[in-house]
Every structure is written in C-alpha cells, then in structure tokens.
C-alpha positions as CSV (number, residue, x, y, z in Angstrom):
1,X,0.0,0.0,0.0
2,X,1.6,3.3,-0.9
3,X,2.2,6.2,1.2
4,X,-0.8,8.5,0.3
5,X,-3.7,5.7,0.3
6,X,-2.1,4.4,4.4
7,X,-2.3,8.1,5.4
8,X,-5.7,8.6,3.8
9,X,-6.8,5.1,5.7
10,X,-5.3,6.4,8.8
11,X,-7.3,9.9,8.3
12,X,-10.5,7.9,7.8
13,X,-10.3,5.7,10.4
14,X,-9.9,8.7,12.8
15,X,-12.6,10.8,11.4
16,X,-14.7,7.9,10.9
17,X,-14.7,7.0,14.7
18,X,-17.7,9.7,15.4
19,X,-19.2,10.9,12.1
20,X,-22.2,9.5,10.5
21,X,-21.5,7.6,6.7
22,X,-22.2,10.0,3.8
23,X,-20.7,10.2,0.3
24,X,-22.0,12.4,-2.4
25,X,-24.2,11.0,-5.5
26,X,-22.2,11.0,-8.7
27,X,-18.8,12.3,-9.4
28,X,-16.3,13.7,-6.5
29,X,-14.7,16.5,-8.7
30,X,-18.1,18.7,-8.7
31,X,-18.2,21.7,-6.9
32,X,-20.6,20.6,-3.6
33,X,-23.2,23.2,-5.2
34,X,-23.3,21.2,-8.5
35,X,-24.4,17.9,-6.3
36,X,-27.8,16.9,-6.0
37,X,-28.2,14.8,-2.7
38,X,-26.5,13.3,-0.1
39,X,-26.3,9.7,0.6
40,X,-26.7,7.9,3.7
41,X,-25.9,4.3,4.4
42,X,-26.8,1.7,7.2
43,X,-23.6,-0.9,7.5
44,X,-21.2,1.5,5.8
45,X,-19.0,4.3,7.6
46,X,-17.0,5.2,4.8
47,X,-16.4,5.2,0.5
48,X,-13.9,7.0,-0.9
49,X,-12.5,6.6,-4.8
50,X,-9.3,8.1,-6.5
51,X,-8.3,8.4,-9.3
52,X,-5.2,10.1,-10.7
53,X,-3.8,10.3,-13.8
54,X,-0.1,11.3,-14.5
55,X,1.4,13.0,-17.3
56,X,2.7,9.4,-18.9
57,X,-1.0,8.3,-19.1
58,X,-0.7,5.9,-16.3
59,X,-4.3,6.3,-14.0
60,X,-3.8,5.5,-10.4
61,X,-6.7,4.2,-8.7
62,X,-7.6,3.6,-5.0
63,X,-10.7,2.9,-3.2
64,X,-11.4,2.6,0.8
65,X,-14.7,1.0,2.2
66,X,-14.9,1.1,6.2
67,X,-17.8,-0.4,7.1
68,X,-19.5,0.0,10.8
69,X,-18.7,-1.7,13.6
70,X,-20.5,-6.3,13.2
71,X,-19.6,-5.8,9.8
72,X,-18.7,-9.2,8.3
73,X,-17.4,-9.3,4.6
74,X,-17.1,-6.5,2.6
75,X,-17.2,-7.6,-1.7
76,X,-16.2,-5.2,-4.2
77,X,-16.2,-4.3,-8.1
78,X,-13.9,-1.0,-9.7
79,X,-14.8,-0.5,-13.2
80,X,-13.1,2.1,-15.1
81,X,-14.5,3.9,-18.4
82,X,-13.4,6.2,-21.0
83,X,-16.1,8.8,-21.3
84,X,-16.5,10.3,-24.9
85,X,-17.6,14.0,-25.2
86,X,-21.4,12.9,-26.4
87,X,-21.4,11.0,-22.9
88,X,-21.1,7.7,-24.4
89,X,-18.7,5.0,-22.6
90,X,-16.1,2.6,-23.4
91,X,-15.1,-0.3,-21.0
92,X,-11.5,-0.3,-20.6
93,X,-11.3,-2.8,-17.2
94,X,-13.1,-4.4,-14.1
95,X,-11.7,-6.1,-11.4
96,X,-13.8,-7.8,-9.6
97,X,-15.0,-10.3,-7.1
98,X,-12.3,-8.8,-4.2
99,X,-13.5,-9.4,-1.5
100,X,-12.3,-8.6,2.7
101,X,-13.6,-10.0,5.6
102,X,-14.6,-8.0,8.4
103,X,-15.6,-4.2,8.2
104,X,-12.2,-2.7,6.1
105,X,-11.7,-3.4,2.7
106,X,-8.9,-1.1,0.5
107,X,-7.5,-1.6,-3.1
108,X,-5.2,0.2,-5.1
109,X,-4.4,-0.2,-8.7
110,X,-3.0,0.8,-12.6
111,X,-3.9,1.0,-15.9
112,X,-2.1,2.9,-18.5
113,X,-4.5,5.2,-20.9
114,X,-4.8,7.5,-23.6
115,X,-4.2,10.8,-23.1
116,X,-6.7,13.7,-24.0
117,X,-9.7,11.8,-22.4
118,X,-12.0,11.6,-19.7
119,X,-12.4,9.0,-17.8
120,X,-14.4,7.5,-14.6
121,X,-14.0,5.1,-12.1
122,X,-16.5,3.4,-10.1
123,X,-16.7,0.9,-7.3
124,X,-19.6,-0.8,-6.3
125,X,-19.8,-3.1,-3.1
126,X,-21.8,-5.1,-1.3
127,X,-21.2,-4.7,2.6
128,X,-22.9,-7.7,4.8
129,X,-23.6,-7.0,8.4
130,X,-25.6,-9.5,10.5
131,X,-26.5,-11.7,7.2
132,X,-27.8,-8.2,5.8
133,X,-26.6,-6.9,2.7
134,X,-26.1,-3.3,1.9
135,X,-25.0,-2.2,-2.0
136,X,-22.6,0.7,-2.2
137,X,-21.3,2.6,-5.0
138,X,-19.4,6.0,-5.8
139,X,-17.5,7.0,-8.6
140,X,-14.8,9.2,-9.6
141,X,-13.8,11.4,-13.2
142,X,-10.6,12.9,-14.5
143,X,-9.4,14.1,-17.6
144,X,-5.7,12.7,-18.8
145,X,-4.0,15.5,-20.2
C-alpha cells in the first residue's frame, strides 16, 4: 500500500470514529453546489474513490470502504471507463469479485490510458452485516491531459 492511500486510511479511520456515513451521488470532482443529494448508508462508515492520472498516461486508482462496527465481509467491483464527449462510454477494465472479511476493505491499482480523455472510475460493493446486505457505489472522473 503506498504512502498517500495508508495516510488517507489512517485519516479515515480517525474521522470515521464519530461521524455519521455520507458520500456524495455522482462524481467527487463537482463543486458541492453542483451535487444533487447526499447519501446515507446503514452498514457503511466510509467510500472513498481516487483516481489520478499522470502525465505518462498511467491512472492510479484507490478505493477505501470502512464499514460500521459487526460488519462481516465486505465484496467489491472498480470498473473504469473512458467517457466520450457525447457522454457515451467505453469499457477499458473491471476487477472484480475482491473481497475482505470484516468491516475494512482497500484496493489500489493501474492502468495505462490514452491521453486527451475523460475518464471515470467506479466501485460498487456489497457490505454484509448481521446476514444483511447493503449495496454501495461512488465514482470518480478525471481528464488525462
């Protein structure tokens, strides 16, 4: 695990302790005033995406899902798309089916892309706490320049 996803793990975890689960609908990278609602989650404390891409065309991706306290198993998907300018998408990878047991569950990953593109990534999970299973899903866009 590289430096900046353990430091943003360790930052969640603190501010996590206290404060009730929310993450916005839709992309990250919109101005708060540009988002429609707020959602609000029973099992899940935390979802946080990232995705960065570097000058070489190489996207960096993370996710973090901290789910509340009797969470058992924590399964996830990341799916990342090339978005065209008439909003049409093109599949470029999934991973899938990884899967943590008990409430944390983190992933990091690569995948080289062309440049001059935007792009989204989006992880969906299915958190189970006390045989109940909670679906969970946020997404992140960038542009590669």
């Amino acid at each position: 695990m590289n430096k900046r996803v353990f430091f943003s793990l360790c930052l969640i975890l603190i501010l996590s302790s206290s404060l009730p689960a929310y993450a916005f609908a839709g992309s990250q990278q919109k101005h708060s005033a540009e988002l429609g609602h707020m959602q609000r989650w029973i099992n899940t404390a935390v979802v946080t995406v990232d995705l960065y891409i570097n000058s070489n065309g190489r996207a960096e991706l993370s996710a973090i899902i901290i789910g509340n306290t009797g969470v058992e198993s924590i399964t996830a998907t990341a799916v990342l798309e090339r978005i065209y300018a008439n909003g049409t998408t093109t599949h470029i990878r999934t991973w899938s089916n990884m899967r943590s047991e008990g409430n944390i569950w983190g992933w990091e990953g690569q995948q080289f892309v062309a440049r001059g593109h935007d792009y989204r990534f989006t992880v969906t999970a299915t958190v189970v706490r006390n045989g109940v299973s909670e679906t969970v899903s946020l997404s992140r866009t960038s542009h590669a320049h």
